[in-house]
N, C-alpha and C positions, 0 to 999 in steps of 0.2 A: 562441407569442409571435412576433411580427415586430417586425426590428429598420429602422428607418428611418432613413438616414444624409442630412443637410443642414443647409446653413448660413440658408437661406431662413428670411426672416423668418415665412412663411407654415407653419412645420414644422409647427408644433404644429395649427394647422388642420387640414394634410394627415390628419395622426398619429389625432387626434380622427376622425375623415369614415369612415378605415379602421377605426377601432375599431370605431364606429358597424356600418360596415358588412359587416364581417367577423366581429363579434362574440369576437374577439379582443384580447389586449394590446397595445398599441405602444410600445416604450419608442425612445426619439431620442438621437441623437448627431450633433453639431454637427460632428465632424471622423469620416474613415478610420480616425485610430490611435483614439481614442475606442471606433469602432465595432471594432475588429480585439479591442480588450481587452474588450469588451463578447463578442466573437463566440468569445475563448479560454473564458470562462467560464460562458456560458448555450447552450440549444437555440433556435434559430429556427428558424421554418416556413419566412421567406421572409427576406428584406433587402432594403428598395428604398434603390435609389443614386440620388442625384440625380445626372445628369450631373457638372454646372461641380463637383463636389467628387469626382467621379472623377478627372479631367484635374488641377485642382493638385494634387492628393496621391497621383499613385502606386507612389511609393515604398511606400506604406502600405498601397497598393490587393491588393499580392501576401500580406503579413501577415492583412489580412482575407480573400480570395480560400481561403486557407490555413486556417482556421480555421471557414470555415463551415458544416461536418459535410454534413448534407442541408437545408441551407435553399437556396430557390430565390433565384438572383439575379435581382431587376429591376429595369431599368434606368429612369428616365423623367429628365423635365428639367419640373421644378415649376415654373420659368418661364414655361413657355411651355403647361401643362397645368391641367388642372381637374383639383377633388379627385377629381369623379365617374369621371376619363379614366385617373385613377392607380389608380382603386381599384379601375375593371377590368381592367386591366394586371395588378394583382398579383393577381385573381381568378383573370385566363387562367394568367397563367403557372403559379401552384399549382397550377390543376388539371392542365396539363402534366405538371408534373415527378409529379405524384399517379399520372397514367396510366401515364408511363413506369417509376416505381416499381412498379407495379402489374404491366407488362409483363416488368419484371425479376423481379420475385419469382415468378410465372409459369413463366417460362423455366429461375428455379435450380430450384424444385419439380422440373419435369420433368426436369431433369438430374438430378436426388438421385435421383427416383424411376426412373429408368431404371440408374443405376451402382447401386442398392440390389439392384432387379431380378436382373440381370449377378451379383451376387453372390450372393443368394440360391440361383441358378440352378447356381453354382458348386458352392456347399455343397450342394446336392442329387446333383447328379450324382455327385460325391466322397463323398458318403456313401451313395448306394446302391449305386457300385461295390466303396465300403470291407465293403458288408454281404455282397456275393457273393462275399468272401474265404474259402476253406476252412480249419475248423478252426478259424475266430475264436470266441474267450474270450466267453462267453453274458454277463459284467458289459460287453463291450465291443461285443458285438451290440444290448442294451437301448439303449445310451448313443449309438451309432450311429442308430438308429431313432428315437428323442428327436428326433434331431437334424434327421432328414429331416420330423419331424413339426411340428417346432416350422416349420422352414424353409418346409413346405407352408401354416401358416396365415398366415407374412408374406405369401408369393407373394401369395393369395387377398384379403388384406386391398389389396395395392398394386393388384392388378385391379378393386378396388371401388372406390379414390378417380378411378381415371383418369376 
């Protein structure tokens, strides 16, 4: 759902154009605080701002800013735009923030799967040193070797996603 914040006579136009063309919801709001209360209690994909109701209201601008979880903010000015020129705006910029989510998720995977790695690696090595212990308790040798085995099929498993 995208939330669409203006005062413009032409909102509902606008609103309608992106539906259309997005194939998505658009629910509207005539004011910032409006849109800020709308944005404490739903998800959006995106929010477009119309300028001239950035500038009066931002006091309320930071309420909403605050609230917008991961919807992308876009800016345009419905005055001076076509619906066609908004509704590529809010295409581009989605698929931006789409990429850069996409980049970040990416980048935490590899960090997991590298600290997972590091410890996995850990537990290996502590527990095959733990096993060339002399004189270790044969219930504490089995439990040991579990351990190295279970730990060898993680390793194997993270060498197969990379």
């Amino acid at each position: 759902m995208i939330l669409m914040v203006t005062g413009a006579k032409a909102g509902k136009e606008f609103a309608r154009a992106l539906e259309a063309s997005l194939s998505e919801s658009v629910e509207l709001a005539e004011s910032v605080r409006k849109a800020a209360s709308l944005a404490r209690n739903n998800d959006y994909t995106a929010i477009v701002l119309d300028d001239p109701m950035v500038e009066t209201e931002m006091d309320a601008m930071d309420a909403l800013m605050h609230n917008t979880g991961t919807a992308v903010p876009v800016y345009v000015n419905l005055a001076i735009c076509s619906a066609d020129r908004m509704t590529r705006e809010v295409k581009c910029a989605m698929r931006r923030n789409n990429e850069a989510r996409m980049v970040a998720i990416r980048a935490a995977e590899s960090l997991l799967r590298s600290e997972i790695r590091d410890a996995v690696t850990g537990i290996l090595l502590s527990s095959e040193l733990a096993l060339k212990v002399p004189e270790l308790p044969y219930d504490a040798e089995e439990k040991l070797k579990s351990v190295c085995h279970l730990a060898s099929q993680i390793r194997s498993r993270l060498e197969l996603v990379q």
